[in-house]
C-alpha positions as CSV (number, residue, x, y, z in Angstrom):
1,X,31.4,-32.9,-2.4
2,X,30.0,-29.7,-4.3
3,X,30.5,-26.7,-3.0
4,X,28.1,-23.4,-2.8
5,X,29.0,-20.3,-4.4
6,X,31.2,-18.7,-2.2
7,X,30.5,-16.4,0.3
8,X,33.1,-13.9,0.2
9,X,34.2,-12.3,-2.8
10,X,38.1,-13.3,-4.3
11,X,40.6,-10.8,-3.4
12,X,41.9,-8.5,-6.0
13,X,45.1,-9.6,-5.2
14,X,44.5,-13.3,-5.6
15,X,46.7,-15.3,-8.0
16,X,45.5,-17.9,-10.1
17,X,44.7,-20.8,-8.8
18,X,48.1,-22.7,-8.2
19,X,49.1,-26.1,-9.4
20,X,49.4,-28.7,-6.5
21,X,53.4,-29.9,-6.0
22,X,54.2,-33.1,-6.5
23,X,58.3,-32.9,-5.5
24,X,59.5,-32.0,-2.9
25,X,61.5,-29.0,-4.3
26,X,58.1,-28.3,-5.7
27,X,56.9,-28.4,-2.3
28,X,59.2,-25.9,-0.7
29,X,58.8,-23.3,-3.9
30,X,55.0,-23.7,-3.3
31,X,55.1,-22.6,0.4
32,X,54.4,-18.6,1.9
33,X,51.3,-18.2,3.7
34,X,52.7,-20.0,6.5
35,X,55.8,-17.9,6.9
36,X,53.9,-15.0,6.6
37,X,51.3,-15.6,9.6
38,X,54.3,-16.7,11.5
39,X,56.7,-13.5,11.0
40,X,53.1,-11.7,11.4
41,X,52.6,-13.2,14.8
42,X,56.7,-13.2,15.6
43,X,57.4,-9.8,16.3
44,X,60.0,-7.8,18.6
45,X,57.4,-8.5,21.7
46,X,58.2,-12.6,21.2
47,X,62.0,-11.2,21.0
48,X,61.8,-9.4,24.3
49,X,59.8,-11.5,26.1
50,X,61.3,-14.9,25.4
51,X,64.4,-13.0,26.2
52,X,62.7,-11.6,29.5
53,X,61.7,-15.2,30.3
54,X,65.2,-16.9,29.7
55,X,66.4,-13.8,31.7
56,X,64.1,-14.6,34.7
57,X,63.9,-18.5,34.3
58,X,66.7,-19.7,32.6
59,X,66.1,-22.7,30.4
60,X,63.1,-23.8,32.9
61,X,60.2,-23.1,31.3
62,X,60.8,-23.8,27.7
63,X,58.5,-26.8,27.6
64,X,55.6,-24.4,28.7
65,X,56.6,-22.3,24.6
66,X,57.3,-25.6,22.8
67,X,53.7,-26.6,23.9
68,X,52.2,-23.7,23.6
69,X,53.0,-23.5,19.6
70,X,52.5,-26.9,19.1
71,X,48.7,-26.1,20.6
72,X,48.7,-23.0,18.0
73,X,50.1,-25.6,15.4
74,X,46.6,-27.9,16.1
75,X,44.4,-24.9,16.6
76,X,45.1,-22.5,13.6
77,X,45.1,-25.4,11.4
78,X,41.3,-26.6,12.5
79,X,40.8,-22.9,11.5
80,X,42.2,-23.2,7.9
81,X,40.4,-27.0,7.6
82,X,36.9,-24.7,7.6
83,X,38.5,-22.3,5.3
84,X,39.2,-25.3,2.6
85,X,36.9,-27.4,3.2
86,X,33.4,-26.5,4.5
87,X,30.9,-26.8,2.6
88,X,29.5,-23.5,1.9
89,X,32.9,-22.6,0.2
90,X,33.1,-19.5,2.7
91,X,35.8,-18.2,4.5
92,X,36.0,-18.5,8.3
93,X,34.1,-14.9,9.1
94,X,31.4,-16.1,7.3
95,X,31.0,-19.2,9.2
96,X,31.2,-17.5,12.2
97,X,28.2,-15.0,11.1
98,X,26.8,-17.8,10.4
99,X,27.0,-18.8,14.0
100,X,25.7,-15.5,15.2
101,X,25.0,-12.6,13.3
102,X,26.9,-10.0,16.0
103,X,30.2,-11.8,14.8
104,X,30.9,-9.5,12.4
105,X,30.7,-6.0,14.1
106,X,32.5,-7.7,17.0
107,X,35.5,-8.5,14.6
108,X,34.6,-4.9,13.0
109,X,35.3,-2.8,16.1
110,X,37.9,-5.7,17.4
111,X,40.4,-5.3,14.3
112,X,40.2,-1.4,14.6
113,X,40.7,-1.3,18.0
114,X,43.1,-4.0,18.1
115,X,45.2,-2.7,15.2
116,X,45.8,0.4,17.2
117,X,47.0,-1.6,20.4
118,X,49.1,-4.0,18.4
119,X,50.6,-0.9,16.8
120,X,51.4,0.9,20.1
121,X,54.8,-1.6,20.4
122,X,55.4,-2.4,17.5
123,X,56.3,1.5,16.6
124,X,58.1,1.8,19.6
125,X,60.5,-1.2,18.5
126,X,61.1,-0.1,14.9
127,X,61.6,3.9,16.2
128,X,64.0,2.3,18.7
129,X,65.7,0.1,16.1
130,X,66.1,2.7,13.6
131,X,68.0,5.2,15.8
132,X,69.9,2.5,17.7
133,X,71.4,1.1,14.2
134,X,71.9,4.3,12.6
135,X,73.5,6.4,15.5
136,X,71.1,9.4,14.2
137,X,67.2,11.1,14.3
138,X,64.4,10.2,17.0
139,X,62.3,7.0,17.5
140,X,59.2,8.9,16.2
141,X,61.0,9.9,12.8
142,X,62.0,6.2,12.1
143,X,58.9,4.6,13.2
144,X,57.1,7.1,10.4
145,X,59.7,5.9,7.8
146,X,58.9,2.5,8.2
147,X,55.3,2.7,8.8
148,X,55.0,4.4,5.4
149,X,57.0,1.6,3.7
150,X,54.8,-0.6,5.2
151,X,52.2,0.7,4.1
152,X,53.4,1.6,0.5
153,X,54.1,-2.3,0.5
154,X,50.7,-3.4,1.7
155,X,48.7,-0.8,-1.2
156,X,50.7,-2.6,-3.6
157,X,48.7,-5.4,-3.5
158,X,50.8,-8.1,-5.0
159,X,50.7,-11.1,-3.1
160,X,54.3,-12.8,-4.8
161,X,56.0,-9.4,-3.8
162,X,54.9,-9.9,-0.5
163,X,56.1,-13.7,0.0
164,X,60.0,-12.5,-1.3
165,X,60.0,-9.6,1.4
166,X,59.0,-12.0,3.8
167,X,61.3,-14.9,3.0
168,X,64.4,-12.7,2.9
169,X,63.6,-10.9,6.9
170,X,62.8,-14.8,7.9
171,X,66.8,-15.2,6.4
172,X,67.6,-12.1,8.1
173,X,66.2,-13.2,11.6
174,X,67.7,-16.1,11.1
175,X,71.0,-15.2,11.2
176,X,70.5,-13.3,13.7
177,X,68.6,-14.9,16.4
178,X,70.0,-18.6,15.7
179,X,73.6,-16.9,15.6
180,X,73.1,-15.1,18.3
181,X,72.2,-18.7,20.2
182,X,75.3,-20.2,19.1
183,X,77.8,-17.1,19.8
184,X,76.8,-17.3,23.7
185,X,77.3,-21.0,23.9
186,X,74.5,-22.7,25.0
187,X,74.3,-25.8,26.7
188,X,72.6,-28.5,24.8
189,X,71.4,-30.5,27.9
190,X,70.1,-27.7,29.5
191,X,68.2,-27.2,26.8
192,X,66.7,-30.7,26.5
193,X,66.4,-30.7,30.1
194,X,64.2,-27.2,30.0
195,X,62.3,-28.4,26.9
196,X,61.3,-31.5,27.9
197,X,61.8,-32.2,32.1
198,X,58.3,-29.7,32.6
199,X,59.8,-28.0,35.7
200,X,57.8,-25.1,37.3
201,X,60.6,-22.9,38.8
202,X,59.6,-20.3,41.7
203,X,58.6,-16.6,41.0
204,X,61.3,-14.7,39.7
205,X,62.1,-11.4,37.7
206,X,60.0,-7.9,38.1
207,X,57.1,-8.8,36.4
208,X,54.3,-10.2,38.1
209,X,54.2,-14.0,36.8
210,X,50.4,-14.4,36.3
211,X,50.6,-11.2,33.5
212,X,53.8,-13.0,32.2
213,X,52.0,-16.0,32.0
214,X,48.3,-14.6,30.3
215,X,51.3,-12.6,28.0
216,X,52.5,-16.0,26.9
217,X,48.5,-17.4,26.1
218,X,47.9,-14.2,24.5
219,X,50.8,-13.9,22.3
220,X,51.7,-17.8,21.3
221,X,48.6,-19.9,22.6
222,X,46.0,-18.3,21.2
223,X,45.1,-14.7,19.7
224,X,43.3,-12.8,17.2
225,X,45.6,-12.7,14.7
226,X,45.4,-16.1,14.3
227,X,42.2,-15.0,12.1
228,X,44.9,-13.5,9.5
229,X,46.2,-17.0,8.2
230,X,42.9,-17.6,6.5
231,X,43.7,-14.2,4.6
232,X,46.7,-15.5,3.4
233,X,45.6,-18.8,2.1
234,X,43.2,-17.0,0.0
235,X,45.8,-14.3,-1.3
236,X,47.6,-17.5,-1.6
237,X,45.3,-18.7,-4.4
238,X,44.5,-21.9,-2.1
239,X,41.1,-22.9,-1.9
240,X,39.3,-26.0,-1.5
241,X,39.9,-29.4,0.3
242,X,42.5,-30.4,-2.6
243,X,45.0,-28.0,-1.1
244,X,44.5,-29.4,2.6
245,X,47.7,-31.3,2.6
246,X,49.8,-28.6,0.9
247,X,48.2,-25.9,3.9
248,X,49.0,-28.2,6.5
249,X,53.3,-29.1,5.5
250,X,53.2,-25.4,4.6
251,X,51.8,-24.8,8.2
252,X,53.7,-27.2,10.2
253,X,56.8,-26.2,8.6
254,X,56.6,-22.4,10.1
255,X,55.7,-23.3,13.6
256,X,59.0,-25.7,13.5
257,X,60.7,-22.4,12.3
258,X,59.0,-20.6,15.2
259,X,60.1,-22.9,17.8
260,X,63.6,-22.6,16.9
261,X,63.6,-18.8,16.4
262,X,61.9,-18.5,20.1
263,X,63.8,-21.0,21.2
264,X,66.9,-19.4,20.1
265,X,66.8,-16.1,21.8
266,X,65.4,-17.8,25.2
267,X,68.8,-19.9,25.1
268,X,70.4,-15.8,25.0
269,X,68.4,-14.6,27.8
270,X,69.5,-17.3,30.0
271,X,72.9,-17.7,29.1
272,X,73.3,-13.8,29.6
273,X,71.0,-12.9,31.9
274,X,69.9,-15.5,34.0
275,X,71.9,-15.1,37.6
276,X,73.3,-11.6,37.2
277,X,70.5,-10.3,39.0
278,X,69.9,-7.4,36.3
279,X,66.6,-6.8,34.7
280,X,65.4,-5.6,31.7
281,X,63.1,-2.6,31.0
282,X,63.4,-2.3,27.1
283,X,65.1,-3.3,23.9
284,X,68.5,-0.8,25.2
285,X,68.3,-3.1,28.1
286,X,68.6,-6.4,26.4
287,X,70.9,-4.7,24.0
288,X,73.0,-3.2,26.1
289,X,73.7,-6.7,28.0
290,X,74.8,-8.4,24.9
291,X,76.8,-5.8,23.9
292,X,78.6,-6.4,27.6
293,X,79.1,-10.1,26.4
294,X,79.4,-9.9,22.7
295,X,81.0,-6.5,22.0
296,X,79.2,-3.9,19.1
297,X,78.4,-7.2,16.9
298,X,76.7,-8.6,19.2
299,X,74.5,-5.4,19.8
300,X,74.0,-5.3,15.5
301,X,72.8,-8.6,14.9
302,X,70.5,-7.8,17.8
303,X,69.0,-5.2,16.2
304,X,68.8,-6.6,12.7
305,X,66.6,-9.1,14.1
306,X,64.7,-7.0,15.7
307,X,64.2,-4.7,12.8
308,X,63.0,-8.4,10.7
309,X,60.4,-9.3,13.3
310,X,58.9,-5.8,13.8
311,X,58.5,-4.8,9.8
312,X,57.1,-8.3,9.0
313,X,54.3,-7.7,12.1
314,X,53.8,-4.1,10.9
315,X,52.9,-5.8,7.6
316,X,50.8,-8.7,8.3
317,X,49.0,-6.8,10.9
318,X,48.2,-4.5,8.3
319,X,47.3,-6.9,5.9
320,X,45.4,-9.2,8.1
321,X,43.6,-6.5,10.6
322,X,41.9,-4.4,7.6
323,X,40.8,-7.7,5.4
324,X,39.2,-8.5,8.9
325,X,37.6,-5.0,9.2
326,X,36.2,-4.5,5.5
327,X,35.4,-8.5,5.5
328,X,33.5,-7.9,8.7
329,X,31.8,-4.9,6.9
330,X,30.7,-6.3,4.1
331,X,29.3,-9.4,5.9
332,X,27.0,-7.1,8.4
333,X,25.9,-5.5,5.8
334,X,24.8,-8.5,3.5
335,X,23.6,-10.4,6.2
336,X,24.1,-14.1,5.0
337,X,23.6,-13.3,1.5
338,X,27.0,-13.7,-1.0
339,X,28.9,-10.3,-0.7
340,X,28.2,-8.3,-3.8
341,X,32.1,-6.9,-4.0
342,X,35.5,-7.8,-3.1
343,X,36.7,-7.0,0.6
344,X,40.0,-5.2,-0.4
345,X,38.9,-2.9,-2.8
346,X,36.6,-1.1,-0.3
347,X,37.1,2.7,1.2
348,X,37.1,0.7,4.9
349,X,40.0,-1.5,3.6
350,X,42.3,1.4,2.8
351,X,41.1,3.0,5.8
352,X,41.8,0.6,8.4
353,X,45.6,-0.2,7.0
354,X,46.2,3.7,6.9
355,X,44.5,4.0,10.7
356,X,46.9,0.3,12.3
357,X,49.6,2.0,10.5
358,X,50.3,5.7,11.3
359,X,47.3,5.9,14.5
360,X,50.1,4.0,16.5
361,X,53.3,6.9,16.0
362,X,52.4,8.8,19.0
363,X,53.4,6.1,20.9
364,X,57.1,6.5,19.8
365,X,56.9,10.0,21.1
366,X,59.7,10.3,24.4
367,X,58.1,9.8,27.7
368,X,55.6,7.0,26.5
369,X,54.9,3.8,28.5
370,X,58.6,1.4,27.7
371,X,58.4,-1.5,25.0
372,X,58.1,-4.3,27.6
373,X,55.4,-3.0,29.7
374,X,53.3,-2.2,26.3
375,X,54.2,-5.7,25.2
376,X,53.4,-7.2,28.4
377,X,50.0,-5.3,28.3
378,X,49.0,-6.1,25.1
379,X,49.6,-9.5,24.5
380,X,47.4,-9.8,28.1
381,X,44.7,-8.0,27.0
382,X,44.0,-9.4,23.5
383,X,43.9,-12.9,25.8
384,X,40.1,-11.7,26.9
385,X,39.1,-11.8,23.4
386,X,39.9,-15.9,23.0
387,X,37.3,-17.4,24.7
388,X,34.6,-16.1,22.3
389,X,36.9,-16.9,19.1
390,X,37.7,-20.0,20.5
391,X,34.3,-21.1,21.5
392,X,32.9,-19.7,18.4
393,X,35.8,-21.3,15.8
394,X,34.9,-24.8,17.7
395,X,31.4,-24.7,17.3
396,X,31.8,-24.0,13.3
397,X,34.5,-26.3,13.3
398,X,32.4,-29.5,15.0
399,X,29.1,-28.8,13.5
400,X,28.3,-30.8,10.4
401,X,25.5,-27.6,9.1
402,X,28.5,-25.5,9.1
403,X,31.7,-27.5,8.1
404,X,29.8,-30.5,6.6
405,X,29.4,-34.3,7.7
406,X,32.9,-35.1,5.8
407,X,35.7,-32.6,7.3
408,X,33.9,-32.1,11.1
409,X,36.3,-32.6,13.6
410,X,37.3,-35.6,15.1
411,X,36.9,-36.8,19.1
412,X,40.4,-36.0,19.3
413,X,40.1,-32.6,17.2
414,X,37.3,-31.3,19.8
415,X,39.1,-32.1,22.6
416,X,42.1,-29.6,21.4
417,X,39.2,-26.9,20.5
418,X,37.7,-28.0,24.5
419,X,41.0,-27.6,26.0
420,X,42.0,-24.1,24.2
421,X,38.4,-22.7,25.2
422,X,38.8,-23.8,28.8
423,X,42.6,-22.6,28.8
424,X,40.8,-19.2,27.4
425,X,38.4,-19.2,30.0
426,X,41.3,-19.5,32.7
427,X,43.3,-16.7,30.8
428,X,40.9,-14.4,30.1
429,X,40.2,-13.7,34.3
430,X,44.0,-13.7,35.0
431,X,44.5,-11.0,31.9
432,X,41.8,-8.8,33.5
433,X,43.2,-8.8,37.2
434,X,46.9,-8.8,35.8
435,X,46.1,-5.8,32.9
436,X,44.5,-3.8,36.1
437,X,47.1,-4.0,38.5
438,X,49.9,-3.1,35.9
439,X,48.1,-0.3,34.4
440,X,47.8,0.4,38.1
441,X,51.5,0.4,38.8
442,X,52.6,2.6,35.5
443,X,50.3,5.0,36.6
444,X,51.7,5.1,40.0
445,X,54.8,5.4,38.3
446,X,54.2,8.7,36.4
C-alpha cells in the first residue's frame, strides 16, 4: 500500500529508522514508547488514589481497574494503528483535522490549559516528596528543583536519554510499590476474589463515589494524554504498518506493568487501611499510616515511589502536552496542506513545556487546595474532554477515506470505540455534577 507524503514534519529528535527484532532479547531491547506513555499516565494521583480506593473498598473493586486498563490497552492501540498505518502517512492530529478543521485549536487551547491543571498536583507531590525525604526546605523550593530538571531533560531532546531515565524510575517504582505489596502481606485470594468476583460494595470513604468513579474514567479509562503515545512512537523512529506488531507487544507489555504497579499499592491500602476507620487527606496521610505498620522504611520506599511516578508524569506531560500544542499550531495554520517545518523546533514548543512546567509552582505554595482533592478534581474534569476525542478518534479510526480500506477497524474494533464513546458520554455528565459540588465543598471549606 503506498503511502502519501506525510503530513507532519519528523521530529528533530527522531532516530533513524530502527531495525525490526527478530529475538526475543531483541524484542525487549527494542521496547520504550510504551513504558514511557505508561509512567507518563502513572503518576503520584494513580498512587493516592488506588491507595484511597483499597482504603475505602478493600480488595472489592479491583476488577473495575483491571478492566478499565485492559479498555485503555484496546483503545490507545486503535489510536497508534492510524498512526502506522493510515494511509495518508499522517499522524493522528492530522487525521482528526482532517475530520474537522476546529480539531486543532481545540487540542491548541486543550494542551495549554490542560498542562497547567495536570501540573497543579503533580508539583504538589514532588514539593511534598522532596521535603518529606530530605527532612529540610519547603514544598515550593523542591517542586522548582525538579521542575527545572525536568525541563533541562525535556530541551535536551534526545529521545535514547530519555528511554534510560525512564527505565531506571520504572525499576525504582518497582521496588517500591511491588515491595511494598509484599511487606504488608497480602492475601492472594482476596485478591483473585476482588479482581475477578465483580462485586459492587456499598458507599464508603469521604469522597463522594460518583467523583471517585468519573476520577477512575478520567485517569485509567480514557483521557487526553492518551494522545501523547503517538508522540512517542514517532520519537521512537516507528513508522509505518511494518512496525504494528512490535507497537502492539511493546504496548501490551506496559499496561501488564501497569496493572501490577496499581494493583500493588491497592493490595497496601486495603491491607492498611481498610477497616480502621481513618481517612486520608494527602500523601503525609498515606505515609504516615504505613509508617504506623512498617516503621521509617516503610515511609521511604513510599516516597521513592512516589518521587518515580511524579518525575516521569512531569516529563511526559511535558513532552507530550507541547508536541500537542505546536502540532496543533502548525496544522491550523496549514490547513490540510503538509506542514512546512518540524513541530518541536517551534517558539510555541519551547513555550508550552516552559508554561506545564513552572505555571504549575504556585500550587506548592502552603495553604493551597491538598494533593487528593486536586487529584480527585482533575482526573474528573479532563473526563468531559473524552467524548469528543473518543467520538472523533473512532470516526478516523472506522472510515476507510481516513485510515484506508486495509487497516479500518473491525466489527469487534468499533464496538470497543462505541462502548468507550458511550462510557464518555455517561462520564462526562457525572464529572460536571461531581467537579461542581466538590469545588463547592473546598470553597465552603476555606
Amino acid at each position: 500500500m503506498s503511502h502519501e507524503t506525510s503530513a507532519s514534519a519528523p521530529s528533530g529528535g527522531v532516530q533513524a529508522t530502527p531495525v525490526l527484532p527478530t529475538t526475543f532479547s531483541q524484542y525487549l531491547r527494542s521496547m520504550g514508547p510504551g513504558i514511557i506513555v505508561v509512567l507518563t499516565w502513572l503518576g503520584a494521583g494513580d498512587i493516592v488514589e488506588c491507595g484511597v480506593w483499597g482504603g475505602n473498598y478493600g480488595y472489592a473493586l479491583m476488577w473495575l481497574l483491571v478492566i478499565a486498563l485492559v479498555m485503555r490497552f484496546l483503545f490507545v492501540s486503535l489510536i497508534a494503528k492510524y498512526q502506522l498505518c493510515n494511509q495518508h502517512g499522517e499522524g493522528v492530529l492530522d487525521g482528526l483535522a482532517r475530520l474537522h478543521p476546529w480539531y486543532a485549536p481545540f487540542l491548541l487551547v486543550v494542551a495549554i490549559l490542560m498542562g497547567h491543571i495536570y501540573g497543579s498536583y503533580m508539583v504538589v507531590g514532588i514539593g511534598t516528596v522532596g521535603v518529606e525525604l530530605s527532612g529540610y526546605g519547603t514544598k515550593l523550593g523542591w517542586a522548582t528543583a525538579w521542575s527545572l530538571a525536568a525541563l533541562l531533560l525535556v530541551f535536551l531532546q534526545v529521545y535514547a536519554s530519555l528511554e534510560v531515565v525512564f527505565k531506571f524510575m520504572l525499576a525504582l517504582l518497582a521496588a517500591s510499590l511491588i515491595g511494598l505489596a509484599i511487606w504488608v502481606r497480602p492475601d492472594p485470594l482476596a485478591i483473585l476474589k476482588g479482581t475477578f468476583a465483580f462485586e459492587l460494595p456499598e458507599q464508603r470513604g469521604a469522597f463522594n463515589p460518583l467523583l471517585i468513579a468519573v476520577g477512575m474514567m478520567g485517569a485509567i479509562g480514557g483521557s487526553l494524554m492518551n494522545l501523547a503515545y503517538p508522540y512517542f512512537l514517532e520519537e521512537k523512529g516507528w513508522k509505518g504498518p511494518r512496525f504494528r506488531r512490535l507497537q502492539m507487544y511493546d504496548f501490551l507489555l506496559a499496561i501488564i506493568v501497569m496493572i501490577v504497579l496499581d494493583l500493588a499499592i491497592w493490595t497496601v491500602g486495603a491491607e492498611v487501611i481498610h477497616g480502621t476507620g481513618k481517612t486520608i487527606k494527602d500523601l503525609n496521610d498515606l505515609s504516615g499510616l504505613l509508617g504506623n505498620v512498617m516503621g521509617d522504611g516503610g515511609q521511604i520506599l513510599f516516597y521513592l515511589g512516589v518521587f518515580a511516578a511524579v518525575f516521569t508524569s512531569l516529563v511526559g506531560h511535558a513532552l507530550g502536552l507541547s508536541s500537542m500544542a505546536a502540532h496543533s499550531y502548525l496544522r491550523m495554520r496549514a490547513g490540510t496542506a503538509p506542514l512546512s517545518r518540524d513541530y518541536r523546533t517551534h517558539p510555541l514548543y519551547r513555550f508550552v513545556v516552559v508554561w506545564i512546567l513552572i505555571s504549575p509552582l504556585p500550587w506548592a505554595l502552603e495553604g493551597m487546595p491538598d494533593f487528593v482533592h486536586l487529584t480527585l478534581i482533575t482526573n474528573s474534569l479532563q473526563v468531559v474532554l473524552i467524548p469528543i476525542l473518543a467520538g472523533g478518534l473512532w470516526w478516523i479510526t472506522a472510515d476507510s477515506r481516513l485510515i484506508g480500506a486495509e487497516y479500518r477497524n473491525r466489527w469487534w474494533e468499533n464496538l470497543v470505540m462505541g462502548l468507550v464513546f458511550s462510557l464518555s458520554l455517561w462520564g462526562a455528565w457525572g464529572a460536571v455534577q461531581s467537579v461542581t459540588a466538590e469545588v463547592a465543598k473546598l470553597l465552603m471549606s476555606r
